[in-house]
PDB file of N, CA, C and O in Angstrom:
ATOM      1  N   UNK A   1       3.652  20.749 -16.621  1.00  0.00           N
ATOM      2  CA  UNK A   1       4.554  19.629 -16.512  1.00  0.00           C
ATOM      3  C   UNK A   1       5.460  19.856 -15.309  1.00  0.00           C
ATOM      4  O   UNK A   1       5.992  20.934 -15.046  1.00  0.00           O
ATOM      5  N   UNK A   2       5.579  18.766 -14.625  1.00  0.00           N
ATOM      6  CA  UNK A   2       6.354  19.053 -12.868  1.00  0.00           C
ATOM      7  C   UNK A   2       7.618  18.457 -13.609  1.00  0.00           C
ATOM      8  O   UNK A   2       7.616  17.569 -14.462  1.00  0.00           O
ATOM      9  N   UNK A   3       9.126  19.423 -12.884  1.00  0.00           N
ATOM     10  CA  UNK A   3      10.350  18.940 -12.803  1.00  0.00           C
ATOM     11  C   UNK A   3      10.797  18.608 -11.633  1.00  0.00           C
ATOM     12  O   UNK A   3      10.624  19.226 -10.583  1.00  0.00           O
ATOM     13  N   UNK A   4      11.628  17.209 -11.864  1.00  0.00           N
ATOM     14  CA  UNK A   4      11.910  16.388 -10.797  1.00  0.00           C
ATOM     15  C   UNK A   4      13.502  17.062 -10.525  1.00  0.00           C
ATOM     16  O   UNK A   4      14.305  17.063 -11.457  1.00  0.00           O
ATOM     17  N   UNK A   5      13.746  17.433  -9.641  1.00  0.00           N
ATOM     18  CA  UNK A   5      15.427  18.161  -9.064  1.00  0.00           C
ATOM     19  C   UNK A   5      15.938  17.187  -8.222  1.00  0.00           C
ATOM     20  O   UNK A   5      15.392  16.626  -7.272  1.00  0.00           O
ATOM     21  N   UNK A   6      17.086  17.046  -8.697  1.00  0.00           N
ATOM     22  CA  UNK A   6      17.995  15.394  -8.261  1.00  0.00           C
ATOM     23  C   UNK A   6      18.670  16.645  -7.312  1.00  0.00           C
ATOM     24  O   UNK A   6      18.488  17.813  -7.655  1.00  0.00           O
ATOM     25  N   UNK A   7      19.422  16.327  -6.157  1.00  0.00           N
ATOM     26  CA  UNK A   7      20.222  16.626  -5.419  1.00  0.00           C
ATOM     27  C   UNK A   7      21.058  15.827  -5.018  1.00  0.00           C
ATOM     28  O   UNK A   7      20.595  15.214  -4.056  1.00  0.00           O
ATOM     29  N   UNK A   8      22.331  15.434  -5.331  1.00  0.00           N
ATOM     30  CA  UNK A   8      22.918  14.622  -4.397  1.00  0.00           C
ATOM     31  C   UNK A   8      23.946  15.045  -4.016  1.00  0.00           C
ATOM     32  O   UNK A   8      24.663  15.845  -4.617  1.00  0.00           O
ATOM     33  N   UNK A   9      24.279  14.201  -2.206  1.00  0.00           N
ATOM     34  CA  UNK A   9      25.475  14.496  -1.608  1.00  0.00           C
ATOM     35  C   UNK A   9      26.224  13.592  -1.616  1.00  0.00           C
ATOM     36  O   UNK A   9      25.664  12.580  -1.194  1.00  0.00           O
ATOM     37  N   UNK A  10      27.783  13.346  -2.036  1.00  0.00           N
ATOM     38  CA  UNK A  10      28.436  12.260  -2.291  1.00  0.00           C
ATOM     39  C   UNK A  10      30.109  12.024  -1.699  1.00  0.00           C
ATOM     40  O   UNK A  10      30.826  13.023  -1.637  1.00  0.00           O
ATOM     41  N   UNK A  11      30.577  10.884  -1.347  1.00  0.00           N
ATOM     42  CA  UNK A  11      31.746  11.112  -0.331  1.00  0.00           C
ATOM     43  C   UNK A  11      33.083  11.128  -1.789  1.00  0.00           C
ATOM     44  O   UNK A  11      32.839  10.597  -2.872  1.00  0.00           O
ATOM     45  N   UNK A  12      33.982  11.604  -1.582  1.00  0.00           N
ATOM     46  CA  UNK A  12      35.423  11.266  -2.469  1.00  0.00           C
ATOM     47  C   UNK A  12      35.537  10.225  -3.096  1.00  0.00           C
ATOM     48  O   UNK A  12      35.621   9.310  -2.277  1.00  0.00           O
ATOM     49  N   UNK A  13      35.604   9.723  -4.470  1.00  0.00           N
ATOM     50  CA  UNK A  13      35.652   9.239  -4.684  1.00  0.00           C
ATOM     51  C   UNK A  13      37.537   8.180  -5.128  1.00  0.00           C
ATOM     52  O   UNK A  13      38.652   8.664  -5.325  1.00  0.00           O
ATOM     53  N   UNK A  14      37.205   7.097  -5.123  1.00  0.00           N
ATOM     54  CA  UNK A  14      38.234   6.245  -4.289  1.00  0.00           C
ATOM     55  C   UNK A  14      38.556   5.546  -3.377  1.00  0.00           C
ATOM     56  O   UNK A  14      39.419   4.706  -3.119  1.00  0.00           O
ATOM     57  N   UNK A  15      37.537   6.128  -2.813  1.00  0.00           N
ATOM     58  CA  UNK A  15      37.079   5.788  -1.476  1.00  0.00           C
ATOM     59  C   UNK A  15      37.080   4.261  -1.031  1.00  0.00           C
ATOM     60  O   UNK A  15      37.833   4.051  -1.982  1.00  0.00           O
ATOM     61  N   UNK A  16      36.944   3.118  -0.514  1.00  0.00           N
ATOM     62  CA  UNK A  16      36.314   1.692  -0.307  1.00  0.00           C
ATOM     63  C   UNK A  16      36.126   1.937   1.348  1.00  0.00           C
ATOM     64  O   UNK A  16      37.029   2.148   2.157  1.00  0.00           O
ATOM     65  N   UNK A  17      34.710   1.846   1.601  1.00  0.00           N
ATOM     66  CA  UNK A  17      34.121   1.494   2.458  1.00  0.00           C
ATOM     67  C   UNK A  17      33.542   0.177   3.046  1.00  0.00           C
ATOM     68  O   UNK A  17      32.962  -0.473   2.177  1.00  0.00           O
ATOM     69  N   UNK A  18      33.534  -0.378   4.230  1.00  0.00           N
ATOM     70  CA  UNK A  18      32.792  -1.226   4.706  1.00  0.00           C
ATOM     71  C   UNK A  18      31.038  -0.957   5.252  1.00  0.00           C
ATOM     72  O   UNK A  18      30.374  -0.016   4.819  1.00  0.00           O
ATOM     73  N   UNK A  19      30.661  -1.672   5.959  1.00  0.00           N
ATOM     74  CA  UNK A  19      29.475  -1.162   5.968  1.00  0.00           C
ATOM     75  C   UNK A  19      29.335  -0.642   7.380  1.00  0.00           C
ATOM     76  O   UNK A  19      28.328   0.040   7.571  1.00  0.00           O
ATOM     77  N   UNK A  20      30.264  -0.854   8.555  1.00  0.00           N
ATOM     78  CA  UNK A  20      30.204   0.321   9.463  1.00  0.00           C
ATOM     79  C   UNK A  20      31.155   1.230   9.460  1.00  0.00           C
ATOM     80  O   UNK A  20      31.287   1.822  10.531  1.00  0.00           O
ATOM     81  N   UNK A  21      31.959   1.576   8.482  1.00  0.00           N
ATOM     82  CA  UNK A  21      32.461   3.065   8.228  1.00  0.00           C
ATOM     83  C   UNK A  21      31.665   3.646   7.235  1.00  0.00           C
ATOM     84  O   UNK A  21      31.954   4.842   7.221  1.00  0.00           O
ATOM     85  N   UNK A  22      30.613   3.346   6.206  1.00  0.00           N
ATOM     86  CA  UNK A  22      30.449   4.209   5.067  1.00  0.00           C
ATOM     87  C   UNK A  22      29.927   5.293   5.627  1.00  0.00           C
ATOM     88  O   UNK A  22      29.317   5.011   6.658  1.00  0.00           O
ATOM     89  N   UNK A  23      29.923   6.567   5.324  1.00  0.00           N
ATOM     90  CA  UNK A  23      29.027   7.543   6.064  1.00  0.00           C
ATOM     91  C   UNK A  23      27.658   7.726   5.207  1.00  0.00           C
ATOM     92  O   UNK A  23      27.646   7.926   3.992  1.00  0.00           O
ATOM     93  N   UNK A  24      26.562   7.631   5.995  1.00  0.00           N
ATOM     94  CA  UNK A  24      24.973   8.134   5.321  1.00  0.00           C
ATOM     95  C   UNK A  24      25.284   9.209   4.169  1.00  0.00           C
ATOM     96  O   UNK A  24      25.986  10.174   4.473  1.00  0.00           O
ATOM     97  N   UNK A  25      24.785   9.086   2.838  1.00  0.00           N
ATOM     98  CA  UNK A  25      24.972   9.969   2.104  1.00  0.00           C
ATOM     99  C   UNK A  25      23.450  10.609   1.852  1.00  0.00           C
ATOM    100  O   UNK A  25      22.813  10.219   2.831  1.00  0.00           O
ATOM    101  N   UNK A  26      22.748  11.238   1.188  1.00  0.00           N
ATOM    102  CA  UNK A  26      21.355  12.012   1.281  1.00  0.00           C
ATOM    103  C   UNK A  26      21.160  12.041  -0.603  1.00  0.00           C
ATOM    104  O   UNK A  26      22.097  12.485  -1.265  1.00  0.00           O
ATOM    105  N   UNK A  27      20.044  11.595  -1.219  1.00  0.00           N
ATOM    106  CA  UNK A  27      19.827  12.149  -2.400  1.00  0.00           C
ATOM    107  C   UNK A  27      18.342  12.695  -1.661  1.00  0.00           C
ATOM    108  O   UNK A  27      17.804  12.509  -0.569  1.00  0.00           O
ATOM    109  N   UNK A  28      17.960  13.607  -3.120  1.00  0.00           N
ATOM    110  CA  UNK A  28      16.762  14.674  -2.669  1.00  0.00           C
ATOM    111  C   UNK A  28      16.326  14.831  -4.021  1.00  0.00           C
ATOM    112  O   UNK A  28      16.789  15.683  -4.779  1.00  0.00           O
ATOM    113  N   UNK A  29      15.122  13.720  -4.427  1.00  0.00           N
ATOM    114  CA  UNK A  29      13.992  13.567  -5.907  1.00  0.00           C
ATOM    115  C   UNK A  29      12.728  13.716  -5.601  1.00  0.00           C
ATOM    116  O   UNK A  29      12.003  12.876  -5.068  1.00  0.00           O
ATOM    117  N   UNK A  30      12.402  14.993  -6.001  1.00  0.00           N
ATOM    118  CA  UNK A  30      10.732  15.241  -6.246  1.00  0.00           C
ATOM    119  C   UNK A  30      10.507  15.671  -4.378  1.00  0.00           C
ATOM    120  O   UNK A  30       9.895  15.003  -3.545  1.00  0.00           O
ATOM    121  N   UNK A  31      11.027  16.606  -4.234  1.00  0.00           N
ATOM    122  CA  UNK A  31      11.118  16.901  -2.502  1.00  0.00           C
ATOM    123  C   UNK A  31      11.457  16.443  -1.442  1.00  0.00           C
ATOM    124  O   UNK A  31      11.725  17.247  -0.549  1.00  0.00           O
ATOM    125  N   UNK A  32      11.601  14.462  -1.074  1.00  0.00           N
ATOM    126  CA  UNK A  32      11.662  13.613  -0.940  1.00  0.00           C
ATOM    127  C   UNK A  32      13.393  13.080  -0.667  1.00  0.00           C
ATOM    128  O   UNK A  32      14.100  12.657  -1.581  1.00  0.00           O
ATOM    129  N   UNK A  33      13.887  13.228   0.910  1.00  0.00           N
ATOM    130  CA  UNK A  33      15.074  12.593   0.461  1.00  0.00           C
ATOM    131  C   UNK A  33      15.166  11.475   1.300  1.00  0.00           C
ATOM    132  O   UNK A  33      14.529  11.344   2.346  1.00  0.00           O
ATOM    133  N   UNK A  34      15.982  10.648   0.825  1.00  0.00           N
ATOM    134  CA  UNK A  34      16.517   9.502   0.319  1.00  0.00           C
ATOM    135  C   UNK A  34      17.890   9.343   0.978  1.00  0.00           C
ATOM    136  O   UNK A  34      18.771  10.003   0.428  1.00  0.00           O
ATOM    137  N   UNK A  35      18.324   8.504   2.192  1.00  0.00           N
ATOM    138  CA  UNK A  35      19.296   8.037   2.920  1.00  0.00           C
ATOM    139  C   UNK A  35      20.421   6.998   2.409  1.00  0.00           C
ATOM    140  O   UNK A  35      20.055   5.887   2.795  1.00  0.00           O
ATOM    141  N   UNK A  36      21.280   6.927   1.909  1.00  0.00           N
ATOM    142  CA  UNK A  36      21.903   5.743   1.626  1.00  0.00           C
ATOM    143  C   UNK A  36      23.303   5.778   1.804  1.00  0.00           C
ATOM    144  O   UNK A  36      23.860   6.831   2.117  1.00  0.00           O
ATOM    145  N   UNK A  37      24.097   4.431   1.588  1.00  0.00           N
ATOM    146  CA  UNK A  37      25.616   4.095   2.211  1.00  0.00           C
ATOM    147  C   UNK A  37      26.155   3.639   0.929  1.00  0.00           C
ATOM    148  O   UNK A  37      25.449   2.838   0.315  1.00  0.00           O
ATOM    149  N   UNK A  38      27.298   3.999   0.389  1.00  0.00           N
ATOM    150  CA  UNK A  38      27.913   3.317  -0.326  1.00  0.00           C
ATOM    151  C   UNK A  38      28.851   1.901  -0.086  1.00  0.00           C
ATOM    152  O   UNK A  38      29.470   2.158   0.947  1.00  0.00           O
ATOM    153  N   UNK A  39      29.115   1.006  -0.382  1.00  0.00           N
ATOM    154  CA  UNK A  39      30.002  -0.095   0.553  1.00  0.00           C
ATOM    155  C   UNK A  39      30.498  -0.541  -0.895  1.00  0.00           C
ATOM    156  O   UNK A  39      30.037  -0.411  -2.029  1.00  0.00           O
ATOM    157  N   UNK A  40      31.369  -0.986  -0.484  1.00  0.00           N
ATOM    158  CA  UNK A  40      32.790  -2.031  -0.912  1.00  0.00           C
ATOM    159  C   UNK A  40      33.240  -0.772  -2.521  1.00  0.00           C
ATOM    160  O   UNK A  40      33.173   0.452  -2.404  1.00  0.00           O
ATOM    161  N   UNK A  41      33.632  -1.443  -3.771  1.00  0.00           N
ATOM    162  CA  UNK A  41      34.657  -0.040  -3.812  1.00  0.00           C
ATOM    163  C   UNK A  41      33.817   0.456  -5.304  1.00  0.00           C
ATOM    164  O   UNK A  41      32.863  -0.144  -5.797  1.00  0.00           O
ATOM    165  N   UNK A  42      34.419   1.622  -5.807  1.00  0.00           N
ATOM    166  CA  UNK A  42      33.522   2.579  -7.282  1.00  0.00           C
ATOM    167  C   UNK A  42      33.454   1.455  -8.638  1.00  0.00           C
ATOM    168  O   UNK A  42      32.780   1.763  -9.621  1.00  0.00           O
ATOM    169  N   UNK A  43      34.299  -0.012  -8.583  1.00  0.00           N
ATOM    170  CA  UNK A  43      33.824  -1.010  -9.463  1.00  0.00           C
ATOM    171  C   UNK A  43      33.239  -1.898  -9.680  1.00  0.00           C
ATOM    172  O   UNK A  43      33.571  -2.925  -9.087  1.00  0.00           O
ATOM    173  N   UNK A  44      32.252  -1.943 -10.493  1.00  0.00           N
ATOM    174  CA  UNK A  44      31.338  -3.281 -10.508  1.00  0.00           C
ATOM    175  C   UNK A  44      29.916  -2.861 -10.695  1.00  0.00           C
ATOM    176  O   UNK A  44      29.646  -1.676 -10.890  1.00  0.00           O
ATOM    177  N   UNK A  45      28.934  -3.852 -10.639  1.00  0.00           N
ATOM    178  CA  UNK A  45      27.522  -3.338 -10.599  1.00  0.00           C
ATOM    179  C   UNK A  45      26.754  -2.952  -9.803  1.00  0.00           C
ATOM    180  O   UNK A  45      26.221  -3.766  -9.050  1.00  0.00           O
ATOM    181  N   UNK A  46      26.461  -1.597  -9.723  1.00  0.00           N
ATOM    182  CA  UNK A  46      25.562  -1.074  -8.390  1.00  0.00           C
ATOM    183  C   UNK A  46      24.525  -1.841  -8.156  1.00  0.00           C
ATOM    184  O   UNK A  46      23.702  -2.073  -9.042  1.00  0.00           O
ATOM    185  N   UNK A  47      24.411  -2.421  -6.716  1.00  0.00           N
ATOM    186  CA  UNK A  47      23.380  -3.047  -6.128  1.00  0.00           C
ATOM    187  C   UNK A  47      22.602  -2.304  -5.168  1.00  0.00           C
ATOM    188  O   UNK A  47      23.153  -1.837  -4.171  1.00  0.00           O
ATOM    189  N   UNK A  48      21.419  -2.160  -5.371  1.00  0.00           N
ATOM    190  CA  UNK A  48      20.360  -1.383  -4.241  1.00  0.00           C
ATOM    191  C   UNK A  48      19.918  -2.408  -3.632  1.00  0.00           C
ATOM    192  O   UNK A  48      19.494  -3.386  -4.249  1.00  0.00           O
ATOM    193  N   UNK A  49      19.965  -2.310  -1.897  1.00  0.00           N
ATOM    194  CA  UNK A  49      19.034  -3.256  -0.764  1.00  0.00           C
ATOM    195  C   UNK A  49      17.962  -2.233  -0.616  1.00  0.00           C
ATOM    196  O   UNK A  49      18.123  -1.019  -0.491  1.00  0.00           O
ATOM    197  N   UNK A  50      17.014  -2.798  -0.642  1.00  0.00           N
ATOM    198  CA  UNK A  50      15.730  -2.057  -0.102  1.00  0.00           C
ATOM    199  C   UNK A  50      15.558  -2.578   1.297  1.00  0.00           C
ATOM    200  O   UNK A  50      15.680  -3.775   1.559  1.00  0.00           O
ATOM    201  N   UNK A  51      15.239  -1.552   2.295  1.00  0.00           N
ATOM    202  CA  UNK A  51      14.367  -2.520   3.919  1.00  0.00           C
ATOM    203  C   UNK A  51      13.131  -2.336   3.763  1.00  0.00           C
ATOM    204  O   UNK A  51      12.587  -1.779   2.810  1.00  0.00           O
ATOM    205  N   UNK A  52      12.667  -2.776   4.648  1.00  0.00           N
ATOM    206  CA  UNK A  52      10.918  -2.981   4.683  1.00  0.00           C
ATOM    207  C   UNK A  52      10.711  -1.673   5.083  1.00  0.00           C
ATOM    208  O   UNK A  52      11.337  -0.614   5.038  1.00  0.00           O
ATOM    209  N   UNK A  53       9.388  -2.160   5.583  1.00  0.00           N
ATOM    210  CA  UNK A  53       9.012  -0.404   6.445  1.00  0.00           C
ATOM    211  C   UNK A  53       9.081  -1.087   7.324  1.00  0.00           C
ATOM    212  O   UNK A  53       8.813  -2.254   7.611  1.00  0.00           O
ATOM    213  N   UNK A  54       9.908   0.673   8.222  1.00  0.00           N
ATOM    214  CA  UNK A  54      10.174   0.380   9.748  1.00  0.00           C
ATOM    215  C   UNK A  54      11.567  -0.517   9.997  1.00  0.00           C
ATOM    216  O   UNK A  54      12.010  -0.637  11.139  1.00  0.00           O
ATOM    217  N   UNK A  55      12.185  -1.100   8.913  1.00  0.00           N
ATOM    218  CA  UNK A  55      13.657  -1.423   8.906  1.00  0.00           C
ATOM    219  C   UNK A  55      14.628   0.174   8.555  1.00  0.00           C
ATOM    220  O   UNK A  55      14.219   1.262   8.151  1.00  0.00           O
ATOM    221  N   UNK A  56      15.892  -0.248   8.883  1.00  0.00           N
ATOM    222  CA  UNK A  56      16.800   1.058   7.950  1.00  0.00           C
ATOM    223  C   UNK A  56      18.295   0.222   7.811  1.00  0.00           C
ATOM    224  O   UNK A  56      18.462  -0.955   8.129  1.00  0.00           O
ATOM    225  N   UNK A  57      18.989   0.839   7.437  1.00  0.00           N
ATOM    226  CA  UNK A  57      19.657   0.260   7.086  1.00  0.00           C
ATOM    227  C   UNK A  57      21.043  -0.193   7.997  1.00  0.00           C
ATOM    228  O   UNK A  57      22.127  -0.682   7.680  1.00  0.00           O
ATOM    229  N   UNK A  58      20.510   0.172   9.121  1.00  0.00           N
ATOM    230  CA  UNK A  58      21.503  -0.673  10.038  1.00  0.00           C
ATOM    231  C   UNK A  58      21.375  -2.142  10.114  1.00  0.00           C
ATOM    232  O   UNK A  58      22.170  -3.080  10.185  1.00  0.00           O
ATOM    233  N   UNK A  59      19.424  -1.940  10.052  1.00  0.00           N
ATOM    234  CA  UNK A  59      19.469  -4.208  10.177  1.00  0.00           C
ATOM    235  C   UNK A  59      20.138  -4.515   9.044  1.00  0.00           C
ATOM    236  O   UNK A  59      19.185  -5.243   8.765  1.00  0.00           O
ATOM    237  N   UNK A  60      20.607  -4.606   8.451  1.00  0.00           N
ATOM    238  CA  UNK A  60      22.032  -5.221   7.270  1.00  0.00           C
ATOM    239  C   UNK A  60      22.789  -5.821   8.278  1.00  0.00           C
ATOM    240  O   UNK A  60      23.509  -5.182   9.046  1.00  0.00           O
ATOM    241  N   UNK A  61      22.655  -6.960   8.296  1.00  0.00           N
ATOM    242  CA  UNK A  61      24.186  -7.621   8.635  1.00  0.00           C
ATOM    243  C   UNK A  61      25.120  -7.517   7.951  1.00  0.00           C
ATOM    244  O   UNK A  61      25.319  -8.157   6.919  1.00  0.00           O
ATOM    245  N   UNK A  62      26.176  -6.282   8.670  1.00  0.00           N
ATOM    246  CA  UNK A  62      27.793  -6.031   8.140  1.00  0.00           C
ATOM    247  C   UNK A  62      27.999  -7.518   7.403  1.00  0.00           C
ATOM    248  O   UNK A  62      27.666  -7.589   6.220  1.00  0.00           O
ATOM    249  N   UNK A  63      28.323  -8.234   7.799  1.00  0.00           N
ATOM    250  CA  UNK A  63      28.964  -9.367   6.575  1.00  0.00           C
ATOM    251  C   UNK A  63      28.446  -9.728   5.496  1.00  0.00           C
ATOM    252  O   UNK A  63      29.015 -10.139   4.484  1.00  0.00           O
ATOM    253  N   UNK A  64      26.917  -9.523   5.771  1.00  0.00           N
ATOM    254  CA  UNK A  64      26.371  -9.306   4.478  1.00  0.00           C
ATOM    255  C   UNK A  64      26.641  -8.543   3.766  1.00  0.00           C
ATOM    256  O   UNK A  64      27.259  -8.969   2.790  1.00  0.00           O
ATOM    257  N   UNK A  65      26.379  -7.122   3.806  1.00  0.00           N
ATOM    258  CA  UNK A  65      26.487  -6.164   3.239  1.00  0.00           C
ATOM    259  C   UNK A  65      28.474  -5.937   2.730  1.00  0.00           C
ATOM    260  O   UNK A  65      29.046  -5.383   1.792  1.00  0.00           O
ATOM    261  N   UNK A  66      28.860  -6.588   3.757  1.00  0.00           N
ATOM    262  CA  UNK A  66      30.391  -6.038   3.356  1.00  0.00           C
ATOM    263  C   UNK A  66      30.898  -7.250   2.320  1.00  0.00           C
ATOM    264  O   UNK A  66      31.814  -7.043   1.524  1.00  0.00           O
ATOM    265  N   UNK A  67      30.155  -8.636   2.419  1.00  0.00           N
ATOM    266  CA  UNK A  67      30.524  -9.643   0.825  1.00  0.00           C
ATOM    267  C   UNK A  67      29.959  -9.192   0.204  1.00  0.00           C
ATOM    268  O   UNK A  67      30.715  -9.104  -0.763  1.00  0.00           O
ATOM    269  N   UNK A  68      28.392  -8.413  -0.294  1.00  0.00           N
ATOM    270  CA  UNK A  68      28.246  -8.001  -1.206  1.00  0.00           C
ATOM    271  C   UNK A  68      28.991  -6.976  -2.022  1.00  0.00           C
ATOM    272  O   UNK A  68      29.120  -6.773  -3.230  1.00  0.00           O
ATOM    273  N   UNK A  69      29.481  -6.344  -0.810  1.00  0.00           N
ATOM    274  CA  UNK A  69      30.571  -5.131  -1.610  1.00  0.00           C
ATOM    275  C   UNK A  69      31.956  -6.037  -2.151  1.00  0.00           C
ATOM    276  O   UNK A  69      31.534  -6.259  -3.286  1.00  0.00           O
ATOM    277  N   UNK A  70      32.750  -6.431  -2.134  1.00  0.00           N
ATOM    278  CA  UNK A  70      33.214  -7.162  -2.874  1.00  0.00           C
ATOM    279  C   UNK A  70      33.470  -7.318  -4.366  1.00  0.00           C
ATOM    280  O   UNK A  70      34.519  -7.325  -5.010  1.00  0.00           O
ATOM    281  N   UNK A  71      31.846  -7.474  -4.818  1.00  0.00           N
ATOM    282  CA  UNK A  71      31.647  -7.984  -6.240  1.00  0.00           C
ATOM    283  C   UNK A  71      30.754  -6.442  -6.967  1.00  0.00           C
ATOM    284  O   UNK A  71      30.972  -5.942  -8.071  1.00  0.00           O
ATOM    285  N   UNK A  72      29.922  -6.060  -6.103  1.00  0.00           N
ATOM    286  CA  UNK A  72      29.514  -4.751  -6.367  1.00  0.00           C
ATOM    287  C   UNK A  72      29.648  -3.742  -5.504  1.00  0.00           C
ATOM    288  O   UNK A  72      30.338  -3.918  -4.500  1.00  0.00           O
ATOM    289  N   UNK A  73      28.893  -2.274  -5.782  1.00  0.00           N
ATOM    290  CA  UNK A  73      29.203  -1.372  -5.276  1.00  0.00           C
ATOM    291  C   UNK A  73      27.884  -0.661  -4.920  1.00  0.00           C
ATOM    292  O   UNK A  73      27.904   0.416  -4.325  1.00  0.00           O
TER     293      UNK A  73
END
């Protein structure tokens, strides 16, 4: 039976970010890591954007990404 080892790196929490200050944070599942930004503030319902392949997560249009933070996190 294979075990899956979560790693994550995570900024202070309290924090409220926009989407060009959040800093890249790193998770690391099943060898495999995983790039992501936290935006707008620690309340509400976590929303995941997925990009395509060959997108990352700069094509986010900031205003997008920064009304979504708003309502989630």
């Amino acid at each position: 039976m294979s075990t899956t080892h979560i790693h994550v790196s995570r900024t202070p929490s309290g924090t409220t970010y926009s989407h060009v200050s959040a800093p890249t944070q790193v998770v690391e599942a099943g060898g495999v890591r995983y790039a992501y930004r936290r935006v707008g503030s620690e309340i509400g319902t976590p929303l995941v954007l997925l990009a395509h392949f060959r997108a990352g997560m700069d094509h986010w249009d900031p205003l997008v990404a920064d009304g979504l933070g708003t309502t989630a996190r």
